[in-house]
PDB file with one MODEL, atoms N, CA, C and O in Angstrom:
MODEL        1
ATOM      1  N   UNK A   1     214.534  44.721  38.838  1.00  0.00           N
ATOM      2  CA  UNK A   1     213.890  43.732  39.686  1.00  0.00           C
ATOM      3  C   UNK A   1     213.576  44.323  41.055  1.00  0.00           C
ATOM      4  O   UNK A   1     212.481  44.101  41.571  1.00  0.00           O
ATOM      5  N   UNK A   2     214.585  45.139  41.716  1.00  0.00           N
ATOM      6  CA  UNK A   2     214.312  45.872  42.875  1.00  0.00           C
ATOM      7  C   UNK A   2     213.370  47.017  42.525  1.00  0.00           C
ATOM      8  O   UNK A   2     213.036  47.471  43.619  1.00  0.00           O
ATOM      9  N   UNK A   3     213.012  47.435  41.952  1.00  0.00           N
ATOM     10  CA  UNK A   3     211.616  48.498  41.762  1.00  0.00           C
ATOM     11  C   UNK A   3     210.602  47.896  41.512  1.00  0.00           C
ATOM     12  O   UNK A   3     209.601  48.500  41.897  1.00  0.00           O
ATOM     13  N   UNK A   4     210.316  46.477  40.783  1.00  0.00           N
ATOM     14  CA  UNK A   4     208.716  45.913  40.865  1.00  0.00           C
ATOM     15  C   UNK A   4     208.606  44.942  42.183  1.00  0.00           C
ATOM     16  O   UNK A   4     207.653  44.205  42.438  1.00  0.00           O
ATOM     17  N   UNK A   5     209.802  45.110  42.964  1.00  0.00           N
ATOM     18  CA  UNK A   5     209.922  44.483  44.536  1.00  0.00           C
ATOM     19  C   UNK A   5     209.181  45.499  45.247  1.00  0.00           C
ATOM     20  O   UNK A   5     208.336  45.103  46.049  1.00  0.00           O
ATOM     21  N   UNK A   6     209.336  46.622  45.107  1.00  0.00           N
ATOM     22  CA  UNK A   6     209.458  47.958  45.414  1.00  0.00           C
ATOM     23  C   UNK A   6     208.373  48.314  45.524  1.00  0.00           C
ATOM     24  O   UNK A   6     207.942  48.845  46.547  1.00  0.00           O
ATOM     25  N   UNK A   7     207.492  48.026  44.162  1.00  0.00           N
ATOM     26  CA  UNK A   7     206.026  48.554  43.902  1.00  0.00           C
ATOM     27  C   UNK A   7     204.963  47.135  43.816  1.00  0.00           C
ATOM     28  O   UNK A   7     203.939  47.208  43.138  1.00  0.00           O
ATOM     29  N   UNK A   8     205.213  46.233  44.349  1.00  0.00           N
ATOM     30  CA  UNK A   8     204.614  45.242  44.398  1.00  0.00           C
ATOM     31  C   UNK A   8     204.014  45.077  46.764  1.00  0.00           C
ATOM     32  O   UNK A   8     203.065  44.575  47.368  1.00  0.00           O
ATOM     33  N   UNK A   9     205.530  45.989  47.252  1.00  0.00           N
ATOM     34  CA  UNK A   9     205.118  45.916  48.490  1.00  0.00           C
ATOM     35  C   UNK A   9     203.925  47.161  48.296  1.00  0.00           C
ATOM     36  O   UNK A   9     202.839  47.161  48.875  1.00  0.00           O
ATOM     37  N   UNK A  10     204.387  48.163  47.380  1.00  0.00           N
ATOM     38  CA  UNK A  10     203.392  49.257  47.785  1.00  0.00           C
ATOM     39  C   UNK A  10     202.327  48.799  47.722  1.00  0.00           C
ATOM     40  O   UNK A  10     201.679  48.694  48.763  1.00  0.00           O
ATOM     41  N   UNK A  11     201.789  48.379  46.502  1.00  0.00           N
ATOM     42  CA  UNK A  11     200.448  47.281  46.474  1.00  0.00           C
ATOM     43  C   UNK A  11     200.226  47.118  47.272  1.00  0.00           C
ATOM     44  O   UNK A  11     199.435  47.888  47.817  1.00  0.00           O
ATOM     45  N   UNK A  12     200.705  46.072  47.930  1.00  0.00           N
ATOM     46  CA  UNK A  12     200.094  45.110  49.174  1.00  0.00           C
ATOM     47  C   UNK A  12     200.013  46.023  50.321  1.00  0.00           C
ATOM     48  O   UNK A  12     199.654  45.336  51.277  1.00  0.00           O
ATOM     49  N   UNK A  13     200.156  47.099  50.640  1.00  0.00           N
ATOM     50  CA  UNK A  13     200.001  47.777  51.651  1.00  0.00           C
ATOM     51  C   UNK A  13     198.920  48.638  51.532  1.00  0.00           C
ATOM     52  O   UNK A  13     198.018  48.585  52.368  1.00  0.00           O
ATOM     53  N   UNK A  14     198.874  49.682  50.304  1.00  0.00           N
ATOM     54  CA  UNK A  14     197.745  49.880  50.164  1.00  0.00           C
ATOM     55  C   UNK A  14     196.678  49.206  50.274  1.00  0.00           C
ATOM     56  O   UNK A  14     195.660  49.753  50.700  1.00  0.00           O
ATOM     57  N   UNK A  15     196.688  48.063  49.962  1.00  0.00           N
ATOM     58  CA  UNK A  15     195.401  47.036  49.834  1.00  0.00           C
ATOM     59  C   UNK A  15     194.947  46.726  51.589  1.00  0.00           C
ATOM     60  O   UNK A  15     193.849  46.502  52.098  1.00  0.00           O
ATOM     61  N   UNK A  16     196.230  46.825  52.140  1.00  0.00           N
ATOM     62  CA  UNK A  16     195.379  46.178  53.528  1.00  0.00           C
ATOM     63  C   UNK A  16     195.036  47.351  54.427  1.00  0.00           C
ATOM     64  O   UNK A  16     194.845  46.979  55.585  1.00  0.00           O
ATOM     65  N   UNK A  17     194.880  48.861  54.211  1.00  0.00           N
ATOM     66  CA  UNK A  17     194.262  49.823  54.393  1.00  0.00           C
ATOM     67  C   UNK A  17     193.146  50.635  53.733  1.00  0.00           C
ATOM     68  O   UNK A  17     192.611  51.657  54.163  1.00  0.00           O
ATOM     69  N   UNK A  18     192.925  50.023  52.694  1.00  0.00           N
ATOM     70  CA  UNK A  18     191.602  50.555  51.459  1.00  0.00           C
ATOM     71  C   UNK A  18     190.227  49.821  52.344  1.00  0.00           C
ATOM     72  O   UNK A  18     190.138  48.835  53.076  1.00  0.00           O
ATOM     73  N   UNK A  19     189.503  50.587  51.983  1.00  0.00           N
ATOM     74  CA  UNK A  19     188.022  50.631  52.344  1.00  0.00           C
ATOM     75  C   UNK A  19     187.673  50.191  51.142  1.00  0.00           C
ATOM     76  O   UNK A  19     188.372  50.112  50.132  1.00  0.00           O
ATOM     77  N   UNK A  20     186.180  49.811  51.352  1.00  0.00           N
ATOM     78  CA  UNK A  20     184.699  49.736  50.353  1.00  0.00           C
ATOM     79  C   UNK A  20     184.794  50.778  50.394  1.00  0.00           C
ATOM     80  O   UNK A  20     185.228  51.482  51.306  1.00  0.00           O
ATOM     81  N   UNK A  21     184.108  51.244  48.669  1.00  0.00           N
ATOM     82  CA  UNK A  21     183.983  52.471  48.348  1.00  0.00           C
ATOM     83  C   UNK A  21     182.554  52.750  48.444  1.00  0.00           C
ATOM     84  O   UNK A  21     181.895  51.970  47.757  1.00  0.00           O
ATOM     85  N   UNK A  22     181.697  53.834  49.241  1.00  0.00           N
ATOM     86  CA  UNK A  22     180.323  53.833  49.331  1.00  0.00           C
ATOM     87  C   UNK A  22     179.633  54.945  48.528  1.00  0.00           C
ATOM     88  O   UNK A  22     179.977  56.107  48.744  1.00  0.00           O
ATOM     89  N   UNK A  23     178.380  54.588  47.323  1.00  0.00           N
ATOM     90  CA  UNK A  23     178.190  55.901  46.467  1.00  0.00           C
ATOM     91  C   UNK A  23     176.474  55.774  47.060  1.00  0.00           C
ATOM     92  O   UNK A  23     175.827  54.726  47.055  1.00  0.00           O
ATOM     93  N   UNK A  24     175.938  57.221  47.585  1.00  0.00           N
ATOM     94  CA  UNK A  24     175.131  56.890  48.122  1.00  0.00           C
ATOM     95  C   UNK A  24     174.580  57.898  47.530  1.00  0.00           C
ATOM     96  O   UNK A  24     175.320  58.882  47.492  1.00  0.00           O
ATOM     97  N   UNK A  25     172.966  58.110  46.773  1.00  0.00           N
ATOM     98  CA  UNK A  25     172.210  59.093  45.925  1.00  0.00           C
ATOM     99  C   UNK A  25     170.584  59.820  46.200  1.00  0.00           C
ATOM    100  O   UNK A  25     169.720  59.206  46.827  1.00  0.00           O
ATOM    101  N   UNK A  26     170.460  60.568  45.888  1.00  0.00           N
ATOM    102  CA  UNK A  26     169.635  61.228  46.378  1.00  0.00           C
ATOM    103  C   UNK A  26     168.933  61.951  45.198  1.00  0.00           C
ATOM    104  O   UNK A  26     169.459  62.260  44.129  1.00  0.00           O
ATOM    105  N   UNK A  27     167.569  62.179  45.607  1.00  0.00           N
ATOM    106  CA  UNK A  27     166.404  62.789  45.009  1.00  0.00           C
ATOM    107  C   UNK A  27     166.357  64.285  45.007  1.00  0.00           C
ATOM    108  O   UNK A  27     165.805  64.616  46.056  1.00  0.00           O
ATOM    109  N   UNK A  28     166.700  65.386  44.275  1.00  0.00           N
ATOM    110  CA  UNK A  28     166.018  66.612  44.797  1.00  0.00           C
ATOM    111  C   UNK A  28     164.818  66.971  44.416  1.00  0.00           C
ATOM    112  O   UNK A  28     164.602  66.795  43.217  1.00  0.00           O
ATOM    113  N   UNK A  29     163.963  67.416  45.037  1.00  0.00           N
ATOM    114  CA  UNK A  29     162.568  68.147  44.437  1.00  0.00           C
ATOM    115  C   UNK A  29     162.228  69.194  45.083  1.00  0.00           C
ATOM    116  O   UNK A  29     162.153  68.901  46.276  1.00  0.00           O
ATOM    117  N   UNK A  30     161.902  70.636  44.834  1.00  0.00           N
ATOM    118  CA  UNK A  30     161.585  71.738  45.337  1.00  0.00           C
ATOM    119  C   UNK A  30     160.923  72.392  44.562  1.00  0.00           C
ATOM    120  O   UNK A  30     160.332  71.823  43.644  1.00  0.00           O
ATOM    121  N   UNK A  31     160.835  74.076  44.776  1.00  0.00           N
ATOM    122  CA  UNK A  31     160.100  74.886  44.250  1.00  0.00           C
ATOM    123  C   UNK A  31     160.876  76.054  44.468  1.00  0.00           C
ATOM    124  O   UNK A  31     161.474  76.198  45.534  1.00  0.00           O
ATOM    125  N   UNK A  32     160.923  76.889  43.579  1.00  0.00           N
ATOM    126  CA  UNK A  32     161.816  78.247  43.652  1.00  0.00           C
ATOM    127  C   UNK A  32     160.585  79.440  43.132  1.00  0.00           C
ATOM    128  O   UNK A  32     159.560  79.210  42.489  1.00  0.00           O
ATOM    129  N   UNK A  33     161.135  80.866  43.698  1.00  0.00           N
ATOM    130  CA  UNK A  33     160.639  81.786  43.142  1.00  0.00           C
ATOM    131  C   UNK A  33     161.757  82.820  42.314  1.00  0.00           C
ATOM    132  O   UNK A  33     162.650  83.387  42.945  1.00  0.00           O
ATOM    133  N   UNK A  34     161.634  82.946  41.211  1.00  0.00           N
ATOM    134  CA  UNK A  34     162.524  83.613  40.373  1.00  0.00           C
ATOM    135  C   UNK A  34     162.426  84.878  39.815  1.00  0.00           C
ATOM    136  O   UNK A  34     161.224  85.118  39.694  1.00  0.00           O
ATOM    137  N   UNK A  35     163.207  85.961  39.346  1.00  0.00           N
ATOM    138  CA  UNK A  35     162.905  87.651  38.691  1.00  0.00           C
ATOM    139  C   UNK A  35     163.742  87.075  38.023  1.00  0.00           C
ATOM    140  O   UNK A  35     164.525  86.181  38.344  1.00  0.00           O
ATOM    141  N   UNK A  36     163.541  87.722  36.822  1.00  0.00           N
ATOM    142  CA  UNK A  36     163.913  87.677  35.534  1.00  0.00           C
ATOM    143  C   UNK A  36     164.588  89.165  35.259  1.00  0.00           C
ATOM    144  O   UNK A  36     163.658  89.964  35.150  1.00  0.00           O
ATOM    145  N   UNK A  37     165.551  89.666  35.145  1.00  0.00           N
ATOM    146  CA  UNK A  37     166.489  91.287  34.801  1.00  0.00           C
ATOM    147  C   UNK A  37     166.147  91.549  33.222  1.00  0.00           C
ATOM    148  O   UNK A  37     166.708  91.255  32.167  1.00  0.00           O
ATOM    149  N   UNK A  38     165.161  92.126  33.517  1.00  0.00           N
ATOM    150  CA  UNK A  38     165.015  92.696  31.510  1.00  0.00           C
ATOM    151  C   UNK A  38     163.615  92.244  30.856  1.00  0.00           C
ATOM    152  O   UNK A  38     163.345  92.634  29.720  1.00  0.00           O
ATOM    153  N   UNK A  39     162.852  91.539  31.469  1.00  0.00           N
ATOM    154  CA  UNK A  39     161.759  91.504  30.940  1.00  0.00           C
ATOM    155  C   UNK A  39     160.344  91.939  31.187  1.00  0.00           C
ATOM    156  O   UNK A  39     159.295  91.301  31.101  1.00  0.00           O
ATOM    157  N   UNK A  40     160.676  93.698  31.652  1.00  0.00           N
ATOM    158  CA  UNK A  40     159.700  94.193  32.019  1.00  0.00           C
ATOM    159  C   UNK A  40     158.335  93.743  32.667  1.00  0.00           C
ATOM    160  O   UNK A  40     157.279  94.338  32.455  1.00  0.00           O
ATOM    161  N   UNK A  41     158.478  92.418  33.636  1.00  0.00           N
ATOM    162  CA  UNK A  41     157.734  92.317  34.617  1.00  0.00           C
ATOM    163  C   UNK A  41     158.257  92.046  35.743  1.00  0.00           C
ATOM    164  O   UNK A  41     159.270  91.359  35.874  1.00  0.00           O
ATOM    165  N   UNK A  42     157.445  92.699  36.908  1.00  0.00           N
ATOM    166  CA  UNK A  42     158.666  92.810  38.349  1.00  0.00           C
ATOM    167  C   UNK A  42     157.617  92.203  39.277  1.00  0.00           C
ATOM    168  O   UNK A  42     156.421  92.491  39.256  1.00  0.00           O
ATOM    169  N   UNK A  43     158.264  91.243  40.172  1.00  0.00           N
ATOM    170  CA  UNK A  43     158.033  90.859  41.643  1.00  0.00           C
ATOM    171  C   UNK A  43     158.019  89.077  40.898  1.00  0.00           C
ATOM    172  O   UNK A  43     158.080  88.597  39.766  1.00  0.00           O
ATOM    173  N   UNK A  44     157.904  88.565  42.293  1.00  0.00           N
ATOM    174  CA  UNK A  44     157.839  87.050  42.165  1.00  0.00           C
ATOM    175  C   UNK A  44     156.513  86.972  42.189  1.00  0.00           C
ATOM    176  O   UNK A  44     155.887  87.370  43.171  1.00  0.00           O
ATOM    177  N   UNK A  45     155.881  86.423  41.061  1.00  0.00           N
ATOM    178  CA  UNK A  45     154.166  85.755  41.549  1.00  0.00           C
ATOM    179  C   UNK A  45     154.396  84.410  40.309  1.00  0.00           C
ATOM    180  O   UNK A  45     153.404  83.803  39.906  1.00  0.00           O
ATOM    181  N   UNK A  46     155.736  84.078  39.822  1.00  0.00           N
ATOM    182  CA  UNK A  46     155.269  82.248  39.648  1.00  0.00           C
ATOM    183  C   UNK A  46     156.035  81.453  40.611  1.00  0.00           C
ATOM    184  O   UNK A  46     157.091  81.918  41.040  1.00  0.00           O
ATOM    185  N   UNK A  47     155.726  80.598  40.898  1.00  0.00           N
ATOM    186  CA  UNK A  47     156.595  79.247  41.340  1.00  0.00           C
ATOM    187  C   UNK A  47     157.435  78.720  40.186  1.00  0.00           C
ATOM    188  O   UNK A  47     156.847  78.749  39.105  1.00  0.00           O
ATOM    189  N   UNK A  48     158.861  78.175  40.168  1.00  0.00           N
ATOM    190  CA  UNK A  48     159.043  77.700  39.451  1.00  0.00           C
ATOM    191  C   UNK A  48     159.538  76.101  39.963  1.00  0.00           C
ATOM    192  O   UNK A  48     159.492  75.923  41.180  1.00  0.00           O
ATOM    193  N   UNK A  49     159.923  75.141  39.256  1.00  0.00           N
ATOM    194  CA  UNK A  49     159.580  73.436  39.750  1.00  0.00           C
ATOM    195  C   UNK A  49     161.374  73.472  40.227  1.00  0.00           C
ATOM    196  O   UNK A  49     161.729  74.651  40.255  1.00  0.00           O
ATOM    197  N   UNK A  50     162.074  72.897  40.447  1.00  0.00           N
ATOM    198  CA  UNK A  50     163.444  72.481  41.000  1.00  0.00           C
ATOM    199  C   UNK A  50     163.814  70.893  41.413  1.00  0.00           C
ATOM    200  O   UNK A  50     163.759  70.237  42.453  1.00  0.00           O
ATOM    201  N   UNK A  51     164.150  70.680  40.270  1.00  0.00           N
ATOM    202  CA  UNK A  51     164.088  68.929  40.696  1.00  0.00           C
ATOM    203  C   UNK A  51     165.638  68.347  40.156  1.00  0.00           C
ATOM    204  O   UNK A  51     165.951  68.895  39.098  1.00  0.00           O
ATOM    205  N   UNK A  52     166.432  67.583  40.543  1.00  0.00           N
ATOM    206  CA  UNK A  52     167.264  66.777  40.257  1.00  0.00           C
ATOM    207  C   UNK A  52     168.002  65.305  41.069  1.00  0.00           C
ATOM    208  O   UNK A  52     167.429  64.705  41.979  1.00  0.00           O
ATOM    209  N   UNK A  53     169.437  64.895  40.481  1.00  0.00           N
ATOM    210  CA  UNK A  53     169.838  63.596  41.270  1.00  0.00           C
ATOM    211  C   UNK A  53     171.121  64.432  41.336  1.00  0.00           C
ATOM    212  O   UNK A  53     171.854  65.186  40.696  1.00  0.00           O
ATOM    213  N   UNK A  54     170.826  63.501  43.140  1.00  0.00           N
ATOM    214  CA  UNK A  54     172.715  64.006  43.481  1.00  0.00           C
ATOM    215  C   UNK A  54     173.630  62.518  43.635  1.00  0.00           C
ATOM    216  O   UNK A  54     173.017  61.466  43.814  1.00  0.00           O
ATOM    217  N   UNK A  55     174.761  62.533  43.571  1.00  0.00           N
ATOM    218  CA  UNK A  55     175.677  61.097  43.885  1.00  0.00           C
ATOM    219  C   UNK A  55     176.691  61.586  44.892  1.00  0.00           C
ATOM    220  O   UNK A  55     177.568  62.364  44.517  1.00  0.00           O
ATOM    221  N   UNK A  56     176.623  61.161  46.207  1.00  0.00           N
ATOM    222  CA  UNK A  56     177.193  61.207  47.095  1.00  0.00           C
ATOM    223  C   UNK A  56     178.104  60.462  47.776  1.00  0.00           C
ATOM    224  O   UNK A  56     177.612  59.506  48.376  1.00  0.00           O
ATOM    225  N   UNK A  57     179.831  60.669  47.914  1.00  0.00           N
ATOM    226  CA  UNK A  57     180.428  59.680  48.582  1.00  0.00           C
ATOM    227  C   UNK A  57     181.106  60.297  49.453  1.00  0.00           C
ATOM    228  O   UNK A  57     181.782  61.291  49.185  1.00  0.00           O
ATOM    229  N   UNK A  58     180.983  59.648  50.901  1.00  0.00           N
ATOM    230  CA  UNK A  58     180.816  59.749  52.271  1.00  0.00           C
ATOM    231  C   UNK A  58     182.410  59.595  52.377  1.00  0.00           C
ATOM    232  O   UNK A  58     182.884  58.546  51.939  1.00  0.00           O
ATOM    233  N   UNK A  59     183.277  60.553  52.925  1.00  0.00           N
ATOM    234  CA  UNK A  59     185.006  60.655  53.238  1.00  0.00           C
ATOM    235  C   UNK A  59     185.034  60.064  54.765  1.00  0.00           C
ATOM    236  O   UNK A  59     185.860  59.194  55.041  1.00  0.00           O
ATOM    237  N   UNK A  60     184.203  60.505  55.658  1.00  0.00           N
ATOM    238  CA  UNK A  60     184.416  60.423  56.812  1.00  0.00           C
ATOM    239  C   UNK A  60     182.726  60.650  57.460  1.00  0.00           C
ATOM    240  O   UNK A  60     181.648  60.816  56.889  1.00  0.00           O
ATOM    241  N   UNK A  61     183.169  60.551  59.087  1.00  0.00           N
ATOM    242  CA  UNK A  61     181.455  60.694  59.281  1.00  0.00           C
ATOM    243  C   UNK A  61     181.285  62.292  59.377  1.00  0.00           C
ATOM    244  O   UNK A  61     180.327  62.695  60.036  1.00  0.00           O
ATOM    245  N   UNK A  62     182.095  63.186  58.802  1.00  0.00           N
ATOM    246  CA  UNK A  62     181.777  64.234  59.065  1.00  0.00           C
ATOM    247  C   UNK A  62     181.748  65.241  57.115  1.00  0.00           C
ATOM    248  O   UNK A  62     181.002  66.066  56.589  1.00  0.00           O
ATOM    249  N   UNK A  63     182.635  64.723  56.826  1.00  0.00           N
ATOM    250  CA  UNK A  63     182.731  65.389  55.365  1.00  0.00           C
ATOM    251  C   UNK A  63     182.150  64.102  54.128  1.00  0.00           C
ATOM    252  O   UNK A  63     182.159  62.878  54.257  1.00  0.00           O
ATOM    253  N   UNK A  64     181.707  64.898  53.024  1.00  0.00           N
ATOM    254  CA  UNK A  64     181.415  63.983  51.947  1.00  0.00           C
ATOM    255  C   UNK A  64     181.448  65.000  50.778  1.00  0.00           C
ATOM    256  O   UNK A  64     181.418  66.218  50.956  1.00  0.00           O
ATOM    257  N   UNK A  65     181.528  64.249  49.271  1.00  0.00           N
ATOM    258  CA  UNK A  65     181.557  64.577  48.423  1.00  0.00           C
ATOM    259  C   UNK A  65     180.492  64.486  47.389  1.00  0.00           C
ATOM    260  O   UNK A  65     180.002  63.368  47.233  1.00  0.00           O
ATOM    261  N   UNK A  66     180.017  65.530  46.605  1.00  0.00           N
ATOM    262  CA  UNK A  66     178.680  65.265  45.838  1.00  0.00           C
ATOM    263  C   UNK A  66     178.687  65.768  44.831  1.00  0.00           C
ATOM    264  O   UNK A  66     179.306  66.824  44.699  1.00  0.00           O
ATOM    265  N   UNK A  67     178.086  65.264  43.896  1.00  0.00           N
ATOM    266  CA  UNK A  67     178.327  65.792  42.533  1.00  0.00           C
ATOM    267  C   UNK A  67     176.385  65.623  42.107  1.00  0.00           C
ATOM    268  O   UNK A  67     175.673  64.621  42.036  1.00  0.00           O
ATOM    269  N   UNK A  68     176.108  66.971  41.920  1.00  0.00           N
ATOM    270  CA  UNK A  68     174.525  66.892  41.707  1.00  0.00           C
ATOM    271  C   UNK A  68     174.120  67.752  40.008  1.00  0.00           C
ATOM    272  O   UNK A  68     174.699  68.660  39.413  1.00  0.00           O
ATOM    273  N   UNK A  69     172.813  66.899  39.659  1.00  0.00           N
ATOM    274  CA  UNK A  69     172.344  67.494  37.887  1.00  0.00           C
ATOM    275  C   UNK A  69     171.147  67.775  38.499  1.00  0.00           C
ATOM    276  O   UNK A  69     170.457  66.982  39.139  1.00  0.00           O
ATOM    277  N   UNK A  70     170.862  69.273  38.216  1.00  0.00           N
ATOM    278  CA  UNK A  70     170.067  70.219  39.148  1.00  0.00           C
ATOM    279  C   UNK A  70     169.024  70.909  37.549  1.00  0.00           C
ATOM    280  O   UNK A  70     169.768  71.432  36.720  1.00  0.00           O
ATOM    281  N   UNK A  71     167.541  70.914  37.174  1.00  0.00           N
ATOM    282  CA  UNK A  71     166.754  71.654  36.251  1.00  0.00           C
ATOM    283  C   UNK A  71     165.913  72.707  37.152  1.00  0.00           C
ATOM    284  O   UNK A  71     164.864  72.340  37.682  1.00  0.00           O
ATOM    285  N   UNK A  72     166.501  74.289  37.340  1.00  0.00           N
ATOM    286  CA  UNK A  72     165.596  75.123  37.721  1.00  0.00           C
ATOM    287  C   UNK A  72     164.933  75.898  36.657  1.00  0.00           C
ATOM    288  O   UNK A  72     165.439  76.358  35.634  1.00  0.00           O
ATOM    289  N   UNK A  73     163.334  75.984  37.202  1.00  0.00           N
ATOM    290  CA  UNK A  73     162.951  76.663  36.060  1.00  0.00           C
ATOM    291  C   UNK A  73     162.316  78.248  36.718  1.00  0.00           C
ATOM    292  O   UNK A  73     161.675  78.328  37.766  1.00  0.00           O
ATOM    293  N   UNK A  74     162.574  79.093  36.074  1.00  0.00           N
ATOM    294  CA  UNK A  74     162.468  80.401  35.761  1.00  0.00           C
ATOM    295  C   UNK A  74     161.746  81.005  35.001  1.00  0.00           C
ATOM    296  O   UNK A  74     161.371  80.493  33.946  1.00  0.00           O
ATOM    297  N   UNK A  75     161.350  82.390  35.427  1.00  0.00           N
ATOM    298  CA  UNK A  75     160.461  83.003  34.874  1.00  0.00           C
ATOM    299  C   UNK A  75     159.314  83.786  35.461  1.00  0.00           C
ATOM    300  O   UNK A  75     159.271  83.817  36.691  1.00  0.00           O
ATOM    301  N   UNK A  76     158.447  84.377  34.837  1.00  0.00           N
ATOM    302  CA  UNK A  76     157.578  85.316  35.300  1.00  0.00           C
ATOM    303  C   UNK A  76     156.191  84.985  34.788  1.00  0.00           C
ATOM    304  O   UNK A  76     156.059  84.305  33.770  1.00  0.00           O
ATOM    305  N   UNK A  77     155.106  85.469  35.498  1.00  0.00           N
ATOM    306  CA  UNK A  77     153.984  85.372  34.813  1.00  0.00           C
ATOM    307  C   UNK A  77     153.378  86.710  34.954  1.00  0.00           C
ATOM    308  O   UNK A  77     153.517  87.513  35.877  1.00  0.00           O
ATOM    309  N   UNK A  78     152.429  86.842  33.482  1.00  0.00           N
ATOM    310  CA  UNK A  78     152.025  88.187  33.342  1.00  0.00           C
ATOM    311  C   UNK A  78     150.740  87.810  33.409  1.00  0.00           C
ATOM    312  O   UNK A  78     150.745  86.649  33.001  1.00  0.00           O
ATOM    313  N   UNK A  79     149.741  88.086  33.660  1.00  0.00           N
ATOM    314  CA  UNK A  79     147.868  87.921  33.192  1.00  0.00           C
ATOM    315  C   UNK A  79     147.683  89.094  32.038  1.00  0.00           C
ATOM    316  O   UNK A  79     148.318  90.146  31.967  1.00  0.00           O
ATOM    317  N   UNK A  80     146.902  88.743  31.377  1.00  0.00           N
ATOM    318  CA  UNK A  80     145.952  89.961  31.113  1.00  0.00           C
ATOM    319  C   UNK A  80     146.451  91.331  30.925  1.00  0.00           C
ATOM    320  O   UNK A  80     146.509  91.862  32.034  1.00  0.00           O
ATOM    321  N   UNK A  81     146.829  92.116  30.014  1.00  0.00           N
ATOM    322  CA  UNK A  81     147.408  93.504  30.265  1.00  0.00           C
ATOM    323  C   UNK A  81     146.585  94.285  29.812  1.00  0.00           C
ATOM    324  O   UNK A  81     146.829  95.462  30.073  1.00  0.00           O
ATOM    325  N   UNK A  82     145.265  94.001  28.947  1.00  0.00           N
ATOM    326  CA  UNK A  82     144.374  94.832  28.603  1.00  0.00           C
ATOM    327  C   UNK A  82     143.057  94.207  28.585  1.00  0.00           C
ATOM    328  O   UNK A  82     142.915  92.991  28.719  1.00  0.00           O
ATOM    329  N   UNK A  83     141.921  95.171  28.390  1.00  0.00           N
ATOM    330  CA  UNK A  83     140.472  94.528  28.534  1.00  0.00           C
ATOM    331  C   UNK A  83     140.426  93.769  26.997  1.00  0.00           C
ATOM    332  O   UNK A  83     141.302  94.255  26.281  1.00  0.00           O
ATOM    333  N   UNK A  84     139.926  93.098  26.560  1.00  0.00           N
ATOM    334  CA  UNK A  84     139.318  92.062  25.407  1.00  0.00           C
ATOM    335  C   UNK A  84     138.921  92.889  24.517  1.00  0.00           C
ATOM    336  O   UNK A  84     138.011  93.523  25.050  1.00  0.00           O
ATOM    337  N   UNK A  85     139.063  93.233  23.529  1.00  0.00           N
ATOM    338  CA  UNK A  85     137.928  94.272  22.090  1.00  0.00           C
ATOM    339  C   UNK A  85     137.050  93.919  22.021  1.00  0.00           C
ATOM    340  O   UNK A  85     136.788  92.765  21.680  1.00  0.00           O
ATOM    341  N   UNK A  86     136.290  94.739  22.304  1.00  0.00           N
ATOM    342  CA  UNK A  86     134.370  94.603  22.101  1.00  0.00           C
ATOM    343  C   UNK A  86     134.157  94.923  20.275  1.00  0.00           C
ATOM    344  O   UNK A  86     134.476  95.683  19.361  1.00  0.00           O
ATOM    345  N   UNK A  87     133.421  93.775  20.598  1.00  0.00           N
ATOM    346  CA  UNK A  87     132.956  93.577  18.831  1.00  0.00           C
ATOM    347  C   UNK A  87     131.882  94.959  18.604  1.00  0.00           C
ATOM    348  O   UNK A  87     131.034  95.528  19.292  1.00  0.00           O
ATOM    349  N   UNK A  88     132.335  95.086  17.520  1.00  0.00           N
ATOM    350  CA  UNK A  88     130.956  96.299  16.940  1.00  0.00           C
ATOM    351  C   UNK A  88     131.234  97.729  16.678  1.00  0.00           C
ATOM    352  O   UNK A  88     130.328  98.477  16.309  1.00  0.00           O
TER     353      UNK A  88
ENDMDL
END
């Protein structure tokens, strides 16, 4: 009986120091430039897209916590590596 006395004050104390919990979210959208290691084409000449959602909850006015689902895309672009075969 003296331990759910016990943990019944803890309750109530916690409770009259707890906050609203605030989840606050966000959009990412960007653009990246990417090299690829091994596929025999070198330098950056594509863009690739960078978009996701983050969920953010605010600790204090100075720190917060975030948990983000991030799709970068990668890769290279090649043109053209030879002239076209002429018919004939």
């Amino acid at each position: 009986m003296k331990k759910a006395g016990l943990g019944m004050l803890f309750i109530v104390m916690l409770s009259l120091s707890a906050y609203a919990q605030v989840i606050k979210g966000a959009a990412i959208l960007g653009t990246n430039l990417s090299q690829v290691d091994g596929d025999e084409i070198y330098g950056f000449h594509k863009f690739g897209l960078n978009v996701g959602a983050s969920a953010i909850i605010p600790i204090d006015d100075r720190w917060s916590v975030s948990l983000e689902t991030l799709y970068s895309e990668k890769g290279s672009f090649r043109g053209p590596q030879y002239a076209p075969p002429k018919d004939g």
